[in-house]
C-alpha positions in Angstrom: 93.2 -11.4 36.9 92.6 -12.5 40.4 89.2 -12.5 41.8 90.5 -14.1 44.9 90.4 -10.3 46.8 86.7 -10.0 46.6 85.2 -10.2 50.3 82.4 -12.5 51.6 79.0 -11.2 51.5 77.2 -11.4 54.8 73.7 -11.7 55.6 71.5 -8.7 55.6 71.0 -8.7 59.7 75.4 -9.5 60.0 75.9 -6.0 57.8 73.1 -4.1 60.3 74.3 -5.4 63.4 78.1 -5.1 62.3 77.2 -1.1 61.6 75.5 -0.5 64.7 78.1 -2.7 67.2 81.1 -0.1 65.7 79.0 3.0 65.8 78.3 2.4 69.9 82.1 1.7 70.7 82.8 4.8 69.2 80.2 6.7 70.8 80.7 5.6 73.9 84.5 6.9 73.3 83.2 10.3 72.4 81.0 11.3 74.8 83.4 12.6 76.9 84.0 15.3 74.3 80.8 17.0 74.5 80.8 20.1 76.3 79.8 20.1 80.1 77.5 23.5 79.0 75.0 21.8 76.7 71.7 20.9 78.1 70.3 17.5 78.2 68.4 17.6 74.6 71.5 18.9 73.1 73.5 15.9 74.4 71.5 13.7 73.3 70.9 14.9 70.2 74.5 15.0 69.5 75.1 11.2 71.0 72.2 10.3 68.8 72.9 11.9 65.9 76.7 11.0 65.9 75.4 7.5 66.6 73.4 6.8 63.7 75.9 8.7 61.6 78.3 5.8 62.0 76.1 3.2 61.1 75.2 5.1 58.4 78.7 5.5 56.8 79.4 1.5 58.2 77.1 0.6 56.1 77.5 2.5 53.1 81.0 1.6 53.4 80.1 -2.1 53.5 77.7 -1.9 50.0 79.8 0.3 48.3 82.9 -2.4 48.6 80.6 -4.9 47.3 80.0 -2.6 44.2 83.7 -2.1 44.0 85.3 -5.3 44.0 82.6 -7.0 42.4 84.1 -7.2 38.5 81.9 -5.4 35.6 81.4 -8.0 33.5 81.6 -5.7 30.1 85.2 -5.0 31.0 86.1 -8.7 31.7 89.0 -10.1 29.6 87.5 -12.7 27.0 89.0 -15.4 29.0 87.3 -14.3 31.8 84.3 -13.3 30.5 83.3 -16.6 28.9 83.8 -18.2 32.2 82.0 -15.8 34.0 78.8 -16.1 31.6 79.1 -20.1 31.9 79.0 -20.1 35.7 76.7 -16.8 36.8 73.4 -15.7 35.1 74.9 -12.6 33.7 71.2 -10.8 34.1 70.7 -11.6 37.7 74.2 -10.3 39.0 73.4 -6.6 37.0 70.2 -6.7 38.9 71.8 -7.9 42.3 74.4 -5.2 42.3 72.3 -3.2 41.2 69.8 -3.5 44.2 73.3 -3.3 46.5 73.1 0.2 44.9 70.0 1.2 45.6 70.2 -0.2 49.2 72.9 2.1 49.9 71.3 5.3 48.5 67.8 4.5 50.0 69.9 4.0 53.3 71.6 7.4 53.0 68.2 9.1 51.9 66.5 7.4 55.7 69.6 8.5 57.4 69.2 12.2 56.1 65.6 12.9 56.5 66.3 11.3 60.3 69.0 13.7 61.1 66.7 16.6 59.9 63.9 15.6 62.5 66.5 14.8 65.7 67.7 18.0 64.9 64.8 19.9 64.5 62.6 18.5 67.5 62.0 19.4 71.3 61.0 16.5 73.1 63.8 14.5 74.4 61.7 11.7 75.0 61.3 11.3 70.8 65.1 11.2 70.0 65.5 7.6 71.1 62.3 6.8 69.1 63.5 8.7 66.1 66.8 6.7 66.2 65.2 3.4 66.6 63.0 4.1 63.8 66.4 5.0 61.6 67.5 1.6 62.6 64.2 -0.1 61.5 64.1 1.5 58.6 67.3 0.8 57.4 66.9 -3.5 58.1 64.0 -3.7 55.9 65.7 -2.1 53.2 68.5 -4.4 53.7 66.0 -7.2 54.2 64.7 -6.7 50.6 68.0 -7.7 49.0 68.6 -10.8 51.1 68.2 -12.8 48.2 71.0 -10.4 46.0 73.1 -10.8 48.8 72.9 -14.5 48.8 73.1 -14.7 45.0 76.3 -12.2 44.8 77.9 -14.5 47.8 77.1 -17.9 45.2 78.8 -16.0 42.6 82.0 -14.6 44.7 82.3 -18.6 45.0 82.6 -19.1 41.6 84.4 -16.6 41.2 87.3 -18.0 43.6 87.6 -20.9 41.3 88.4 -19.1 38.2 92.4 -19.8 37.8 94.5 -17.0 37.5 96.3 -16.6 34.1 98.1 -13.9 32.2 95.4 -13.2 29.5 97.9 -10.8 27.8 100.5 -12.8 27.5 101.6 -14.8 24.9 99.8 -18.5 25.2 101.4 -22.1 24.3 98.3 -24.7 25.4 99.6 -27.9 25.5 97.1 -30.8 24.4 97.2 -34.5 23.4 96.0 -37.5 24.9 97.2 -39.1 28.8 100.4 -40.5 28.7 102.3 -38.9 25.7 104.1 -36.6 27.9 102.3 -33.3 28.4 103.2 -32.5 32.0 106.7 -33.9 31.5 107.3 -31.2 28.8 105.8 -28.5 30.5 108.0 -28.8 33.5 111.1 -29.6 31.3 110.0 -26.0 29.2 109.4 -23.9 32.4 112.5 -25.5 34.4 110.4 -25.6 37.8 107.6 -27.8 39.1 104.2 -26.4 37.4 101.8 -24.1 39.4 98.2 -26.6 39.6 95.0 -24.0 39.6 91.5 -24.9 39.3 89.3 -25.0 36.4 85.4 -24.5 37.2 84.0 -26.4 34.2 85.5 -30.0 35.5 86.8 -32.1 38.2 90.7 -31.3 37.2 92.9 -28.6 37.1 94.6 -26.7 34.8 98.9 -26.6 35.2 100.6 -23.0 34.4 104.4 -22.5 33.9 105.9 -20.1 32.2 108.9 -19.7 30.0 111.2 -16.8 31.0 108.6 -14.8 31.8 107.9 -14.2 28.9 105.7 -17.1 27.6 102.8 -19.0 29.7 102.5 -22.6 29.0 99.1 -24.6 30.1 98.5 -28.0 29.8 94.7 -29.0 30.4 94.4 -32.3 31.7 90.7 -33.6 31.3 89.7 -31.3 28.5 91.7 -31.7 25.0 92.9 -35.5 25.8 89.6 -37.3 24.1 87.6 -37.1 20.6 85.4 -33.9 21.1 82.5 -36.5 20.6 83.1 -37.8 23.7 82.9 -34.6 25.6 80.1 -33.6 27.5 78.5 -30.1 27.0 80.3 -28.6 30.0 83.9 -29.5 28.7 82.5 -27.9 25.5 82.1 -24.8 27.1 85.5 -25.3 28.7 87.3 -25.1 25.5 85.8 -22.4 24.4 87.2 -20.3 27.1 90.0 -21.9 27.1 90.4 -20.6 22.9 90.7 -16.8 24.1 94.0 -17.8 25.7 95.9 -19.6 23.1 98.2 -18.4 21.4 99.6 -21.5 19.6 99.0 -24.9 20.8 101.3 -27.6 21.3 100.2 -31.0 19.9 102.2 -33.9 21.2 102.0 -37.3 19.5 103.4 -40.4 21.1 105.0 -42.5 17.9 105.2 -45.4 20.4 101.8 -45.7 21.2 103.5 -46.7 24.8 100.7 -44.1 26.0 97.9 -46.2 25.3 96.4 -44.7 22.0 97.4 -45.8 18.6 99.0 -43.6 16.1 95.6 -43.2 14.4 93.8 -41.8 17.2 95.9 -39.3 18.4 96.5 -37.9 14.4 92.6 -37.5 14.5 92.3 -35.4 17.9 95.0 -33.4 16.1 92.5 -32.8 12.8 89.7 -32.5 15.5 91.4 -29.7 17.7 93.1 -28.0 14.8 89.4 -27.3 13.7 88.4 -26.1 17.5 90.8 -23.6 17.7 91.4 -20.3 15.3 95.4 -20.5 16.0 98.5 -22.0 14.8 98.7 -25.6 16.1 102.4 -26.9 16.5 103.1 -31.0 16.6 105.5 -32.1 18.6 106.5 -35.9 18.3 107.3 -36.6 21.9 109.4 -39.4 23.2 112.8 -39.4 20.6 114.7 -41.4 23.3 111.9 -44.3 22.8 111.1 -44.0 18.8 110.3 -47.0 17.3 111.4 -45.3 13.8 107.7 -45.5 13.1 106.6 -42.6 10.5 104.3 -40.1 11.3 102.1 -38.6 8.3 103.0 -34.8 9.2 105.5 -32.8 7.2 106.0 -30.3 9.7 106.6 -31.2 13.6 109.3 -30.6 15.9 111.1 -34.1 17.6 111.8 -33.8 21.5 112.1 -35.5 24.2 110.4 -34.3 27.4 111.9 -37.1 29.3 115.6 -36.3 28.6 115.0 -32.5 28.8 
């Protein structure tokens, strides 16, 4: 899923003063089209009426978009929804859209019972009044959700961070720590140089390949490299999301110990991530073109060589 489509959100006055600038171009345009016959009031009714029409529709265009391409939260993917909950108070962005959805109908409701009364009245001298008061109505109700626009806007940031992934597809998560080989295999899997996307829960990224198109492989520098003690409560949170995409995860093990961590340590990440994670975890004893002969106490691993393909 790609939240990357979801507009700005502008500034209560920007969305009142966009409305109104459209609305006067297109009058302007169309006054030419009423009829030569109609007295003054008509005329300006009509100009007046047609005016605040536009702005109404502008703007109920505007706050119905933001309802729209805002996500619903309950039909998030799991992926997506633990991110979500771990980066927006889930309470405050129900009641922010909601208040974009009560703007819009209080809006329509002002712009009604205004049409009624330009219609209805006499005095030519009122229409102009009638108008401006449409217009002043309609700011302070916008002015009231200032503070949900600015909240939905700090949320459509996150939201640009998420990565996209393929939460239906089949999952290989690639972990272990720096050095053994992790990227090297992914690119030597996928055949092509790994697409980087962010992760919102730390300062590095997350690498996606995929495997015919038919398998996505990760790797997830930064977050299941290190004992889970040494994790702070963020990267916690991380892997938790991270667990509704996997499928199977790839454990590599470096039998040289050329990466930096001995044998020991990287068997007990593996114990400690095979607990994390609620799927099948695969070891992979990386680095064949390099082995030392040194036994590894697994029964079960596949031997490769990212290095040599």
């Amino acid at each position: 899923m790609s939240f990357a489509s979801i507009p700005p959100i502008l500034k209560s006055q920007e969305y009142f003063d966009n409305a109104v600038k459209q609305a006067n171009r297109r009058v302007v345009s169309a006054r030419g089209k009423f009829k030569r016959t109609m007295s003054s009031i008509d005329k300006s009714k009509n100009v007046e009426l047609s005016r605040i029409e536009l702005v109404n529709q502008h703007l109920q265009e505007s706050l119905r978009r933001i309802i729209k391409t805002f996500p619903d939260i309950a039909t998030l993917d799991p992926f997506y929804k633990e991110l979500f909950r771990l980066n927006v108070e889930a309470r405050q962005y129900r009641k922010s859209l909601a208040a974009v959805a009560w703007a819009l109908e209080r809006i329509h409701i002002i712009w009604s019972s205004t049409t009624r009364l330009i219609k209805h009245t006499d005095q030519i001298g009122s229409i102009n009044a009638m108008r401006n008061a449409f217009y002043g109505r309609a700011v302070s109700v916008l002015e009231q959700i200032e503070t949900d626009f600015v909240f939905l806007e700090k949320a459509r940031k996150h939201f640009k961070k998420f990565p996209v992934v393929r939460t239906t597809m089949p999952t290989a998560v690639i972990a272990g720590f720096p050095n053994v080989g992790k990227t090297t295999l992914l690119s030597a899997l996928t055949g092509s140089t790994p697409r980087i996307a962010p992760y919102p829960f730390t300062t590095q990224n997350i690498m996606i390949g995929y495997l015919d198109k038919k398998i996505q492989i990760i790797d997830t520098p930064g977050l299941l490299d290190r004992p889970l003690d040494e994790r702070n409560t963020i990267e916690h949170h991380a892997i938790l999301a991270l667990r509704h995409l996997a499928t199977i995860i790839l454990y590599l093990i470096d039998p040289t110990e050329t990466c930096g961590y001995s044998l020991e340590e990287q068997v007990s990440l593996y114990e400690q991530i095979s607990k994390t994670f609620e799927v099948p975890v695969t070891v992979v004893i990386n680095k064949a073109d390099m082995t030392t002969g040194k036994k590894v106490p697994f029964k079960d691993y596949i031997l490769v060589s990212a290095k040599e393909g």
